[in-house]
ChimeraX commands (.cxc) that place a marker at each C-alpha (Angstrom):
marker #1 position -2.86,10.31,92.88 radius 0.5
marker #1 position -3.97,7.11,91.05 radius 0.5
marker #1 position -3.24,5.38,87.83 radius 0.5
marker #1 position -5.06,3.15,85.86 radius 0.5
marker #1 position -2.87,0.31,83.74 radius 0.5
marker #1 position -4.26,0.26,80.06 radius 0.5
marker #1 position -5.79,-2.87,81.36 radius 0.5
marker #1 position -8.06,-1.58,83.63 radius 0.5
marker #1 position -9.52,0.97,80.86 radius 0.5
marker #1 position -12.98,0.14,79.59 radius 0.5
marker #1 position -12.93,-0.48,76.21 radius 0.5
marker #1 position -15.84,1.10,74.58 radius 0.5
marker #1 position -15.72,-1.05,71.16 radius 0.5
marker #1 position -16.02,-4.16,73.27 radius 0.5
marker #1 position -19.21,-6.35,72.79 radius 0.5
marker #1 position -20.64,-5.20,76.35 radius 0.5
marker #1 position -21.08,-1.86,75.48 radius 0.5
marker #1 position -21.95,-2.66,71.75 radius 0.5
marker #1 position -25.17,-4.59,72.54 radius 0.5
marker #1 position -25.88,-2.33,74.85 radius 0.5
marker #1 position -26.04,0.18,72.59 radius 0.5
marker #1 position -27.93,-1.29,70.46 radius 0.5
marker #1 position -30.60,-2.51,72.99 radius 0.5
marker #1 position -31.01,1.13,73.66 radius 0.5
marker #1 position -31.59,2.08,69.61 radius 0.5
marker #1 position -34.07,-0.77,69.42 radius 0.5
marker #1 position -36.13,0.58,72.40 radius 0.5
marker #1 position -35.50,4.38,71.22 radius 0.5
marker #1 position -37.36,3.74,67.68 radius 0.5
marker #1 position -39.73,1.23,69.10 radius 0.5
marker #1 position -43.18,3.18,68.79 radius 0.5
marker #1 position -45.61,3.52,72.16 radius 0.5
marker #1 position -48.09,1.13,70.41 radius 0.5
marker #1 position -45.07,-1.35,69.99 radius 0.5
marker #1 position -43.83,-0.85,73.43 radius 0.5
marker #1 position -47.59,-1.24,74.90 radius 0.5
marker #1 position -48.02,-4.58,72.77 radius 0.5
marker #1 position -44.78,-5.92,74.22 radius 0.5
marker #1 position -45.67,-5.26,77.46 radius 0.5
marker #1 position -49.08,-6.74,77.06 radius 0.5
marker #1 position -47.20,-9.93,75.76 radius 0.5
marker #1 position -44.80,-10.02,78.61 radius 0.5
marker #1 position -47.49,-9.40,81.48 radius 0.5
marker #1 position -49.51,-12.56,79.56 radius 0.5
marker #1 position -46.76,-14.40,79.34 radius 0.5
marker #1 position -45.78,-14.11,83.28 radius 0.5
marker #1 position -49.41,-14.81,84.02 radius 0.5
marker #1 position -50.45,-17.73,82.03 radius 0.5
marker #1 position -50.81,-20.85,84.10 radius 0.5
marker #1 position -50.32,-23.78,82.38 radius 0.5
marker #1 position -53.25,-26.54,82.44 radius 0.5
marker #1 position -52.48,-29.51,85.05 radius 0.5
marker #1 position -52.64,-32.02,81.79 radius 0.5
marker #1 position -49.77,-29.63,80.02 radius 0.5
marker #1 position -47.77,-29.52,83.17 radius 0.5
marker #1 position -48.21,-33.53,83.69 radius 0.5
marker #1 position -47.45,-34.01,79.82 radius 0.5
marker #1 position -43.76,-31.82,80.18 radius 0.5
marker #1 position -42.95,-33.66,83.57 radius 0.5
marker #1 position -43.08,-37.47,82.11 radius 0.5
marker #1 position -41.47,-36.43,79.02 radius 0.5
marker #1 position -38.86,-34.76,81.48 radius 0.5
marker #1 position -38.77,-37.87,83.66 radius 0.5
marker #1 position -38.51,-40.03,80.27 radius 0.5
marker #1 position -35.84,-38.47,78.61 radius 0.5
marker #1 position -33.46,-38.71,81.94 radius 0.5
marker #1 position -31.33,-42.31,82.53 radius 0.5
marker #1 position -32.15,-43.86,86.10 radius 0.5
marker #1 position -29.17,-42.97,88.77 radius 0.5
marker #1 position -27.44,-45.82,90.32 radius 0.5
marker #1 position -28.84,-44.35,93.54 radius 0.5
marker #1 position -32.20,-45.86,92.84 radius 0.5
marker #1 position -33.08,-49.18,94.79 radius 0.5
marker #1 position -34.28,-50.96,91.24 radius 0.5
marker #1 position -31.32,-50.02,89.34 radius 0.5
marker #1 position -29.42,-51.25,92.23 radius 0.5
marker #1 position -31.01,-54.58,91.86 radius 0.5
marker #1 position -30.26,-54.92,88.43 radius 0.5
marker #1 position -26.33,-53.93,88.90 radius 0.5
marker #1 position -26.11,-56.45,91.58 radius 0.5
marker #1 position -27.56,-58.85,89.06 radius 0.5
marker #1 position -24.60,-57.93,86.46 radius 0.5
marker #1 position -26.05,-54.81,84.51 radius 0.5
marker #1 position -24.60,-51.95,83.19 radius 0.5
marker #1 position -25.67,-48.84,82.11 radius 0.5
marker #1 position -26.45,-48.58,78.28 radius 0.5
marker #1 position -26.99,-52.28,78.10 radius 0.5
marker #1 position -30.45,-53.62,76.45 radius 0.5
marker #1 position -32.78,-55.92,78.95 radius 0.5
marker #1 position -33.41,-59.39,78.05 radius 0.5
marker #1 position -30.84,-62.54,76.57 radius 0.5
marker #1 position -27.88,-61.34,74.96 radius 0.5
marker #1 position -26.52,-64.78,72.87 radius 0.5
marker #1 position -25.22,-65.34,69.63 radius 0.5
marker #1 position -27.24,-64.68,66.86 radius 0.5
marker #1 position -30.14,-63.22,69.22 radius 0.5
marker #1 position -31.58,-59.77,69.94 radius 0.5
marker #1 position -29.54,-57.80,72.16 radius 0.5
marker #1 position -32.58,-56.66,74.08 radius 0.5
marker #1 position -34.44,-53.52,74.69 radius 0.5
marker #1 position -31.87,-50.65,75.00 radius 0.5
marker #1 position -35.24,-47.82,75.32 radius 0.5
marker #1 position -37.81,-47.68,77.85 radius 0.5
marker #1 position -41.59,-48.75,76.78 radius 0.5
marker #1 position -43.39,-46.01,75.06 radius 0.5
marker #1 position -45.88,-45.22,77.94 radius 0.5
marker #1 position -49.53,-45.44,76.43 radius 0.5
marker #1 position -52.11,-42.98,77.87 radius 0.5
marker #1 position -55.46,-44.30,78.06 radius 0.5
marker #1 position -57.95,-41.48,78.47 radius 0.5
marker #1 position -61.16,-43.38,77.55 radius 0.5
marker #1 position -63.39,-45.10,80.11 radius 0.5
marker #1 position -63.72,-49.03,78.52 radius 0.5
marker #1 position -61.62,-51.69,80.03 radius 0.5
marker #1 position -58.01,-52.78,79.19 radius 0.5
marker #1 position -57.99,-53.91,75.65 radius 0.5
marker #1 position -61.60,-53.03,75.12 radius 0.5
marker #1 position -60.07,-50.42,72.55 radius 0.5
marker #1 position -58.16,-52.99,70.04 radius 0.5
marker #1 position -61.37,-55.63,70.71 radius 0.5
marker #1 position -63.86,-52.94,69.68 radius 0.5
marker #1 position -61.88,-52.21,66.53 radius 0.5
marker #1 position -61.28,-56.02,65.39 radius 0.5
marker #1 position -65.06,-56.13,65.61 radius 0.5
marker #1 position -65.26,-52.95,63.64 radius 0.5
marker #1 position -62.75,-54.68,61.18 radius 0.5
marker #1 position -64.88,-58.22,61.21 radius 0.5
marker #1 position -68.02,-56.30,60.26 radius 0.5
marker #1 position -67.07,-54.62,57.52 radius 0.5
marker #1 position -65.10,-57.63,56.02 radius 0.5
marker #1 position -68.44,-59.51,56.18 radius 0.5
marker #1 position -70.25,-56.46,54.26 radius 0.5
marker #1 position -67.78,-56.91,51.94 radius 0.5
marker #1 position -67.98,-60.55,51.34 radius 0.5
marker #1 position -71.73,-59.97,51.46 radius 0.5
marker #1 position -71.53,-57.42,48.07 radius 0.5
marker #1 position -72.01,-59.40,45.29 radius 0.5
marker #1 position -69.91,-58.06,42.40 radius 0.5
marker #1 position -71.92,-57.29,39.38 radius 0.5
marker #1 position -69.98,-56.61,35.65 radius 0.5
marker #1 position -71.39,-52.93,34.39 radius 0.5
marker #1 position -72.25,-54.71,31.55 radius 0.5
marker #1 position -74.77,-57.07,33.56 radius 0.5
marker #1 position -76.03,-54.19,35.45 radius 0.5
marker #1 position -76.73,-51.68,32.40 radius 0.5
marker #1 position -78.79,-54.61,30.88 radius 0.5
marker #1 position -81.14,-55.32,33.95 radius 0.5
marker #1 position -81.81,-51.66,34.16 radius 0.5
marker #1 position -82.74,-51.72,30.67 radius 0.5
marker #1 position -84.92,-54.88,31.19 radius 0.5
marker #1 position -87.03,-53.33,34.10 radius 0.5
marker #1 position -87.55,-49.91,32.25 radius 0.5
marker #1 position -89.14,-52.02,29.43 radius 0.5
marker #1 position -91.22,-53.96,32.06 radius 0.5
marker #1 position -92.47,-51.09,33.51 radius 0.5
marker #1 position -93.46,-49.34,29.89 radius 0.5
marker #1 position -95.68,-52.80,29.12 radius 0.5
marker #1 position -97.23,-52.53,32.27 radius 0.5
marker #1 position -97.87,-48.81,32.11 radius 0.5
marker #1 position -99.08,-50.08,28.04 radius 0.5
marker #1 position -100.87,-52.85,29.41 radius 0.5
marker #1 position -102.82,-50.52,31.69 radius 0.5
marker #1 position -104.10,-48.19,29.09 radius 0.5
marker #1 position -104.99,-50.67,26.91 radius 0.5
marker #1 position -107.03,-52.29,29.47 radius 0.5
marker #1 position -108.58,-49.21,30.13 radius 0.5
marker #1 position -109.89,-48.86,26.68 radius 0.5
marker #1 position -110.39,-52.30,26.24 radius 0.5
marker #1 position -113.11,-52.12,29.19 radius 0.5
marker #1 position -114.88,-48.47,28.34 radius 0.5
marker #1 position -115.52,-50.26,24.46 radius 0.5
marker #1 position -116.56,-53.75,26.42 radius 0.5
marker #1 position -119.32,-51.13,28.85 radius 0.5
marker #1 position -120.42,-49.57,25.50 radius 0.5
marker #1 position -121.21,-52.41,24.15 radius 0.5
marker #1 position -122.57,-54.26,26.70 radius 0.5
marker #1 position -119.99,-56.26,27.90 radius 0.5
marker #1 position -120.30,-57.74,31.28 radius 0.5
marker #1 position -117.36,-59.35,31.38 radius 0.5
marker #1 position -113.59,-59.94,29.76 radius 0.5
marker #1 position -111.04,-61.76,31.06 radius 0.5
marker #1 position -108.64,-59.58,29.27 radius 0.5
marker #1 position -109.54,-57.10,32.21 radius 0.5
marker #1 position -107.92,-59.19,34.79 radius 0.5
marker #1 position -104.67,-58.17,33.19 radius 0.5
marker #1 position -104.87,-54.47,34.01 radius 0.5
marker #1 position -101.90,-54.51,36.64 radius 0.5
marker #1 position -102.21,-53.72,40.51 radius 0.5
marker #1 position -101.51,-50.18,41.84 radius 0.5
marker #1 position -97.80,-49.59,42.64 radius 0.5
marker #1 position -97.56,-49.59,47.05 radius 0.5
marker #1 position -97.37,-46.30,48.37 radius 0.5
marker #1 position -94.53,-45.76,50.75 radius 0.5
marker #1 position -94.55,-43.41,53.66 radius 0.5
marker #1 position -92.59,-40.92,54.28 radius 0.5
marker #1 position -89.93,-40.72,57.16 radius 0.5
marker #1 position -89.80,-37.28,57.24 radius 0.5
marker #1 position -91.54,-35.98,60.43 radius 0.5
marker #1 position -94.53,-33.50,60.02 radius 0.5
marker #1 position -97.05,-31.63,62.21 radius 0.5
marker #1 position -100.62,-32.73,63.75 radius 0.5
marker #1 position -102.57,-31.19,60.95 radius 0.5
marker #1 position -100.59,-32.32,57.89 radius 0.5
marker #1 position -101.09,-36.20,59.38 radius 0.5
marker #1 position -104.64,-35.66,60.08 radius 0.5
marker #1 position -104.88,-34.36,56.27 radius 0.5
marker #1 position -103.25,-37.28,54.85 radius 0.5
marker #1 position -104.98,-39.72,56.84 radius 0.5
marker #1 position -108.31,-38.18,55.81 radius 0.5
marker #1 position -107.40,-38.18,52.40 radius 0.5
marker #1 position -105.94,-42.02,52.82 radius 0.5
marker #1 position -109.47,-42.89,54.39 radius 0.5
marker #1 position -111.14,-41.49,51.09 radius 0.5
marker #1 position -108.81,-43.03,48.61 radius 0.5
marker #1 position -109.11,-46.73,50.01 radius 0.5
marker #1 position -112.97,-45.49,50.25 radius 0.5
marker #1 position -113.29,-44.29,46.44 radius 0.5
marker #1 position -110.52,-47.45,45.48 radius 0.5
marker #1 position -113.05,-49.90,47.65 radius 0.5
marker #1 position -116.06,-48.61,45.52 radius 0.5
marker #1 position -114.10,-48.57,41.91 radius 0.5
marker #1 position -112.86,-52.13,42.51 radius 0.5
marker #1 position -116.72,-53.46,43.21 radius 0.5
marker #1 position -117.67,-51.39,40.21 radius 0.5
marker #1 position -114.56,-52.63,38.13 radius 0.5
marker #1 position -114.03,-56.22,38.98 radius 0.5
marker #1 position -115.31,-58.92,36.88 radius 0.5
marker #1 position -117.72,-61.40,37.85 radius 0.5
marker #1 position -115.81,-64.69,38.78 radius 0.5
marker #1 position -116.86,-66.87,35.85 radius 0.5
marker #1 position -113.40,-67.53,34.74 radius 0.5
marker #1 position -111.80,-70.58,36.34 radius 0.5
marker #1 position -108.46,-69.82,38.84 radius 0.5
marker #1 position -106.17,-71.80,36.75 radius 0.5
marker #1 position -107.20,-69.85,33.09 radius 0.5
marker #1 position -106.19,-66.17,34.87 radius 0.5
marker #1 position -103.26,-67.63,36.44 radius 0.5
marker #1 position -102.50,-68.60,32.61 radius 0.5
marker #1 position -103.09,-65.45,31.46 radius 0.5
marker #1 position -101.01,-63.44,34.11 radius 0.5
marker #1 position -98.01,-66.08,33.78 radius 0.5
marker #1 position -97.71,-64.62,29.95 radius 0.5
marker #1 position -94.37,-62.46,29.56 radius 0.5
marker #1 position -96.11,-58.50,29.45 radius 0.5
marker #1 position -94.91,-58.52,25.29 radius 0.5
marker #1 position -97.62,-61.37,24.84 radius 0.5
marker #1 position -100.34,-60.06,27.53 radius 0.5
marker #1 position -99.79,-56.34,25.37 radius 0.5
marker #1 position -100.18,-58.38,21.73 radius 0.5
marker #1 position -103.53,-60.36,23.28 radius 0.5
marker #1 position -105.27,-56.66,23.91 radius 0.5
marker #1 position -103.89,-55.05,21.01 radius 0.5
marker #1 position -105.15,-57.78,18.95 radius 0.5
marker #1 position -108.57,-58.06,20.67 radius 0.5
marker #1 position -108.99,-53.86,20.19 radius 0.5
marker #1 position -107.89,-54.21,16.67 radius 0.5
marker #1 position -110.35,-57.69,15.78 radius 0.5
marker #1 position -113.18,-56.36,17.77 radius 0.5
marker #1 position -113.45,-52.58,17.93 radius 0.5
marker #1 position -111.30,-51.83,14.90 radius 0.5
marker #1 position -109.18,-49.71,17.23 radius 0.5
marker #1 position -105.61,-49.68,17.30 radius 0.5
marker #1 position -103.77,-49.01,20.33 radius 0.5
marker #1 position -100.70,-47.63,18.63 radius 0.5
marker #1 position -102.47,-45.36,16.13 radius 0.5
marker #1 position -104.69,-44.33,19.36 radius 0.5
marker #1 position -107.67,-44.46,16.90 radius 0.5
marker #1 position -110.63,-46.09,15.79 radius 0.5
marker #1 position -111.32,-47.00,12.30 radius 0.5
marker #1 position -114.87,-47.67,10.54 radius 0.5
marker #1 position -114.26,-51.06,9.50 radius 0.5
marker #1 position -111.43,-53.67,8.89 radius 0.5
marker #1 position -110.84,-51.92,5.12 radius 0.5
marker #1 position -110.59,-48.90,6.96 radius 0.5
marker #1 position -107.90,-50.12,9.40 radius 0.5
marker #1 position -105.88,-52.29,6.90 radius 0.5
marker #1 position -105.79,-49.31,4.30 radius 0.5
marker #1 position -104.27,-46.84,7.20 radius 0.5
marker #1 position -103.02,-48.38,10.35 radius 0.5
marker #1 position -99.34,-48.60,9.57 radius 0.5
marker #1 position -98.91,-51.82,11.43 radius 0.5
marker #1 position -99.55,-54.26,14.53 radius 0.5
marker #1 position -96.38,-53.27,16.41 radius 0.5
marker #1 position -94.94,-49.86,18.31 radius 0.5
marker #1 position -92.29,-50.07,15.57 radius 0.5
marker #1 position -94.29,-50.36,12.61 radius 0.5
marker #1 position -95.82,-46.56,13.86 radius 0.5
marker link #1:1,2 radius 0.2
marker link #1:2,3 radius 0.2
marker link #1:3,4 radius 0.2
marker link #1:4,5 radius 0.2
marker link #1:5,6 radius 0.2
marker link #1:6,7 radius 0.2
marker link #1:7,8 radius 0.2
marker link #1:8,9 radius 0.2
marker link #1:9,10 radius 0.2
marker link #1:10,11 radius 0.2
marker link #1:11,12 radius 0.2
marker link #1:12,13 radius 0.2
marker link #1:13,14 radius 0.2
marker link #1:14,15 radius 0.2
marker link #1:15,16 radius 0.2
marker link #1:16,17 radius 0.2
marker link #1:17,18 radius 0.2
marker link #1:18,19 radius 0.2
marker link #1:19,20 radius 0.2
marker link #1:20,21 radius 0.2
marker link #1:21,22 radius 0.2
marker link #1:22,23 radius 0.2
marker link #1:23,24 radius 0.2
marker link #1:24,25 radius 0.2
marker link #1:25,26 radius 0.2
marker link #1:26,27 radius 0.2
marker link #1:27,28 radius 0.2
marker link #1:28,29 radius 0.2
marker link #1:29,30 radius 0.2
marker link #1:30,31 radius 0.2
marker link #1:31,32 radius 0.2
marker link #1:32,33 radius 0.2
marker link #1:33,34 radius 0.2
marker link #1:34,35 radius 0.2
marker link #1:35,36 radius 0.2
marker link #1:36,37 radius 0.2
marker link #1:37,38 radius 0.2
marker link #1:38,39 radius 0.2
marker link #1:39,40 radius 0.2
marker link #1:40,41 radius 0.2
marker link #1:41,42 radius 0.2
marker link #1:42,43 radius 0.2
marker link #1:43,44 radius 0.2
marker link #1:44,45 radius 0.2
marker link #1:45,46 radius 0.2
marker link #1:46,47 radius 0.2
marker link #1:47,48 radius 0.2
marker link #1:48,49 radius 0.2
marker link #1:49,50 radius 0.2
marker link #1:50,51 radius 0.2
marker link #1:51,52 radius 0.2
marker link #1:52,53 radius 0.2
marker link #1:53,54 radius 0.2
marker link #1:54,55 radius 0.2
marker link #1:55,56 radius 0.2
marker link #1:56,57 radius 0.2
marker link #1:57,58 radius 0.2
marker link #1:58,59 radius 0.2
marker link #1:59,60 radius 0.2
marker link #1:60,61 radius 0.2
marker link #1:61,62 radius 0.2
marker link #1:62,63 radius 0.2
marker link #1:63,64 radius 0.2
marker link #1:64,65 radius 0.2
marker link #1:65,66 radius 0.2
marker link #1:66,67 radius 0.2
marker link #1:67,68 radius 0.2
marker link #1:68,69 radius 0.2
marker link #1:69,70 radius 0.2
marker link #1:70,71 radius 0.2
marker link #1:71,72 radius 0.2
marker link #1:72,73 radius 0.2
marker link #1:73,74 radius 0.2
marker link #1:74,75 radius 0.2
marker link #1:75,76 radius 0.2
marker link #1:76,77 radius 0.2
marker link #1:77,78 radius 0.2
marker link #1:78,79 radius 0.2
marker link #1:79,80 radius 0.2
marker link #1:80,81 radius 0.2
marker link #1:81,82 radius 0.2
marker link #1:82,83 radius 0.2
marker link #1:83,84 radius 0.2
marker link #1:84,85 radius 0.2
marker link #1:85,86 radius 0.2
marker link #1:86,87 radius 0.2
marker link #1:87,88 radius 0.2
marker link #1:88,89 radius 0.2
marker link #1:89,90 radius 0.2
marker link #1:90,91 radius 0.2
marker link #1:91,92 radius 0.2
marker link #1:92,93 radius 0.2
marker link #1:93,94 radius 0.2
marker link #1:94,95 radius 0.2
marker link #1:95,96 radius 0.2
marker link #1:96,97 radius 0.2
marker link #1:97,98 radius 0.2
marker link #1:98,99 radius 0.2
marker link #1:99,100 radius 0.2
marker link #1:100,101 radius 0.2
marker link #1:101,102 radius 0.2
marker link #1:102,103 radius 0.2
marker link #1:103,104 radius 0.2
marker link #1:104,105 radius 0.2
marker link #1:105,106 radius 0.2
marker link #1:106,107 radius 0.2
marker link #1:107,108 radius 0.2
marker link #1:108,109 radius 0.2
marker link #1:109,110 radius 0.2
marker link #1:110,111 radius 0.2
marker link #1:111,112 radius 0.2
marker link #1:112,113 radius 0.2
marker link #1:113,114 radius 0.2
marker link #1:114,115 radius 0.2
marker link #1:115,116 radius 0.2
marker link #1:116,117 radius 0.2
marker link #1:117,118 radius 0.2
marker link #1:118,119 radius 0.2
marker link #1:119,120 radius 0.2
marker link #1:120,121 radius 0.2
marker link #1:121,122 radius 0.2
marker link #1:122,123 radius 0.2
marker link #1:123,124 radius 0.2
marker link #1:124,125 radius 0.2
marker link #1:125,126 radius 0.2
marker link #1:126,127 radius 0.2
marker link #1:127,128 radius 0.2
marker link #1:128,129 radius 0.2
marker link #1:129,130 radius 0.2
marker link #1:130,131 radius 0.2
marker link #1:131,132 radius 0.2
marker link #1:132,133 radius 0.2
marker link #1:133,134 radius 0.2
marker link #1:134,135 radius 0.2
marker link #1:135,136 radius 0.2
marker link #1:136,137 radius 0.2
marker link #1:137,138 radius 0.2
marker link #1:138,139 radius 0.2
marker link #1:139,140 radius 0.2
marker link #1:140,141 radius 0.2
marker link #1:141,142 radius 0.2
marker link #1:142,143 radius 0.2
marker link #1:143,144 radius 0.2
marker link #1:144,145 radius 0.2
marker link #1:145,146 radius 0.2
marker link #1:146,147 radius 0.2
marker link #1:147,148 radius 0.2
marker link #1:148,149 radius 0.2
marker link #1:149,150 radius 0.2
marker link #1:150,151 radius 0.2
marker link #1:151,152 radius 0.2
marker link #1:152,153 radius 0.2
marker link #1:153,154 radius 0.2
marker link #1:154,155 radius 0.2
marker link #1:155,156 radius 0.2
marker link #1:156,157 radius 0.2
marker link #1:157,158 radius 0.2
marker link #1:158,159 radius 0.2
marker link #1:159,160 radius 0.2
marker link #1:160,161 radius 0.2
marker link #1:161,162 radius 0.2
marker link #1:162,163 radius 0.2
marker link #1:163,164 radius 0.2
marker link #1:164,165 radius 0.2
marker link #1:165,166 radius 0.2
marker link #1:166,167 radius 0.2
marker link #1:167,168 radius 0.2
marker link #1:168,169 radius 0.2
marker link #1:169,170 radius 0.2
marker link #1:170,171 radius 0.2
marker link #1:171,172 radius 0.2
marker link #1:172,173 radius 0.2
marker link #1:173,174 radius 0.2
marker link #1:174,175 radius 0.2
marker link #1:175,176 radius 0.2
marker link #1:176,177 radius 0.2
marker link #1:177,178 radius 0.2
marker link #1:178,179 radius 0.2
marker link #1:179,180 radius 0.2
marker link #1:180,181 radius 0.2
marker link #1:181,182 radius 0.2
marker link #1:182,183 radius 0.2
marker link #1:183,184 radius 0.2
marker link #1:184,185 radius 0.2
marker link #1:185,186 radius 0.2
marker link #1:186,187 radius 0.2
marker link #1:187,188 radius 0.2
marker link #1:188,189 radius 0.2
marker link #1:189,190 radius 0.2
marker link #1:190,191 radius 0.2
marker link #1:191,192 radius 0.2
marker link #1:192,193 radius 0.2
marker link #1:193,194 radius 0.2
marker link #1:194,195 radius 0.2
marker link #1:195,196 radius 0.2
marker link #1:196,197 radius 0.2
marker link #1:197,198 radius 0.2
marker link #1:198,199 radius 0.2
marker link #1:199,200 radius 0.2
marker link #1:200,201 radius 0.2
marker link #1:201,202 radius 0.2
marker link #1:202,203 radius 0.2
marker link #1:203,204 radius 0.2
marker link #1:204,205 radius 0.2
marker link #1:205,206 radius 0.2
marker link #1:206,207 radius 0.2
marker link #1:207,208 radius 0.2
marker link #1:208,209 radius 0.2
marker link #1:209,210 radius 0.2
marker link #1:210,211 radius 0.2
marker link #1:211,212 radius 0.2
marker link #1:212,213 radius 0.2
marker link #1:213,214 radius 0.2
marker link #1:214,215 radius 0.2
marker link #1:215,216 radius 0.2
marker link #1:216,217 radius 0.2
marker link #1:217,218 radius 0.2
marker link #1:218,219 radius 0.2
marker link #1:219,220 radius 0.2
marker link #1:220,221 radius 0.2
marker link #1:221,222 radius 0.2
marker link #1:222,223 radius 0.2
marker link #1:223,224 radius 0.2
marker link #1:224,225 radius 0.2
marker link #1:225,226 radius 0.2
marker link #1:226,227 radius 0.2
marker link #1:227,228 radius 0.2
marker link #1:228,229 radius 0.2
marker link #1:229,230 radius 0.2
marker link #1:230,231 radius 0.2
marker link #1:231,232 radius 0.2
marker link #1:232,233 radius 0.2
marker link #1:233,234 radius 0.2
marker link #1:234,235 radius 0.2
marker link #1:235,236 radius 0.2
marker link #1:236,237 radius 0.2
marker link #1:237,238 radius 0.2
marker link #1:238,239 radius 0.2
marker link #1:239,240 radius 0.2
marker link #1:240,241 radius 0.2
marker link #1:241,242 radius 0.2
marker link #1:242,243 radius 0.2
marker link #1:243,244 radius 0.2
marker link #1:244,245 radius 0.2
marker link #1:245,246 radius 0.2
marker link #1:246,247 radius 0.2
marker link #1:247,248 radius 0.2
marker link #1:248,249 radius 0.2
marker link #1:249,250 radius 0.2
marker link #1:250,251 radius 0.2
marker link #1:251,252 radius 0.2
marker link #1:252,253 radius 0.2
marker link #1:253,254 radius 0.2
marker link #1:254,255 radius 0.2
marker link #1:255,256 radius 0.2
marker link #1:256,257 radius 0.2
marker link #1:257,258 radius 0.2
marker link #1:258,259 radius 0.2
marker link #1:259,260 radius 0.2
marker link #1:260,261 radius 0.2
marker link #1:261,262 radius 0.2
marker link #1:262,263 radius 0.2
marker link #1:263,264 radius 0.2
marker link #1:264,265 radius 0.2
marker link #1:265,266 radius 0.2
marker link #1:266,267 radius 0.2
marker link #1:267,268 radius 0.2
marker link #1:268,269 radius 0.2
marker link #1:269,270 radius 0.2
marker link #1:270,271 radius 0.2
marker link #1:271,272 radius 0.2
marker link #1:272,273 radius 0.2
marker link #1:273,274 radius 0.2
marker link #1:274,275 radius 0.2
marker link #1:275,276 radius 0.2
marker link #1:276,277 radius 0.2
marker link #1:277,278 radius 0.2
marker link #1:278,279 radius 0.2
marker link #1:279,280 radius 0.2
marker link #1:280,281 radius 0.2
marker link #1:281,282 radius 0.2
marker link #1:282,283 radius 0.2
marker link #1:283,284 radius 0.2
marker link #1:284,285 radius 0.2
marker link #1:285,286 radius 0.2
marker link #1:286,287 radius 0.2
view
């Protein structure tokens, strides 16, 4: 007959048999779909194989983070040569830096360029756009609205100027006109710019044909149009050099003195009476 000392009783409150217990109510009220994603997650977990750059990656930051033994032939060297362990590398006097006390950061160069290829690529980078910036010329928004201004009101004279060359030459053919050197002021046609966007065989053939025609039916209006040369080089050079406000007044003046037509009105009177009594004005602003 045996007997147990109240030593060698198990005591059932103890922490052994209390997490054991409750390991077995978890897995008792864990559901089949639970139980099946848990497995699932375990099985994956066993059989994922880490990539080769992961596994490389955790061994050098293994092999980084661990002091080199005293066994090793370099560290050797350096003992012999009065090192200790935990003591920076490099001069040690008064005053100066105690030296480096934590290996070089090792920098992984995945790219294909040569050694320092990287930081010359990027100084060039950095060069570049410093010129672009010096190149900028800094304009005051003041400045800028007023030249933006200044070329919409260029480009309403010369769209004015057109028109009233226009009329200006269909009174000068019904009367008989054959020539006017006010018609040398009728502007040239803006340049047409191409388009970058790429397009099919038959659209280009289109546009080309209708490009042919254009300078064709332009070639024919401008022999039609232009004015004999009996003005000499240096008077139509005059003329053009004008500012557009005085080329505008010479035509709106000629209209008004000749044809009793004013430009502004966009009408033409019987006689000077006629036009003094109604025309408002000689300017845009007097109408």
């Amino acid at each position: 007959m045996s007997y147990h000392s109240e030593d060698d009783e198990d005591d059932y409150m103890s922490t052994k048999f209390l997490e054991t217990a409750q390991e077995f109510e978890s897995k008792r009220q864990e559901s089949y779909s639970e139980k099946r994603k848990r497995q699932l997650r375990e099985q994956q977990a066993k059989a994922y194989i880490k990539p080769r750059a992961q596994l490389e990656a955790e061994e050098r930051e293994k092999g980084l983070q661990k002091s080199i033994e005293e066994s090793n032939k370099g560290m050797k060297m350096l003992m012999k040569m009065g090192f200790k362990q935990g003591q920076g590398l490099g001069s040690n006097k008064s005053g100066a830096s105690s030296g480096i006390a934590e290996p070089i950061q090792v920098d992984l160069k995945l790219g294909r360029s040569g050694i320092g290829m990287d930081s010359e690529m990027r100084k060039r980078e950095r060069e570049q756009e410093e010129e672009e910036m010096r190149k900028r010329v800094h304009i005051d928004p003041e400045e800028f609205r007023n030249q933006m201004a200044s070329k919409a009101k260029d480009a309403q004279l010369a769209r004015y100027i057109n028109a009233a060359v226009s009329i200006c030459e269909r009174f000068d053919e019904e009367n008989q006109v054959e020539s006017n050197i006010l018609w040398t002021l009728k502007p040239p046609p803006p340049p047409t710019v191409a388009s970058t966007e790429p397009e099919d065989n038959e659209q280009s053939q289109q546009q080309e044909s209708r490009k042919e025609e254009q300078e064709e039916q332009e070639g024919e209006d401008k022999k039609q149009e232009e004015p004999e040369p009996t003005y000499p080089p240096e008077q139509v050079e005059a003329l053009k050099s004008l500012p557009l406000e005085e080329q505008l007044t010479k035509l709106v003046d000629y209209l008004r003195e000749t044809y009793f037509y004013c430009f502004w009105c966009r009408a033409k009177y019987t006689d000077q009476a006629d036009l003094d009594e109604n025309c408002p004005g000689t300017s845009e602003d007097d109408h």
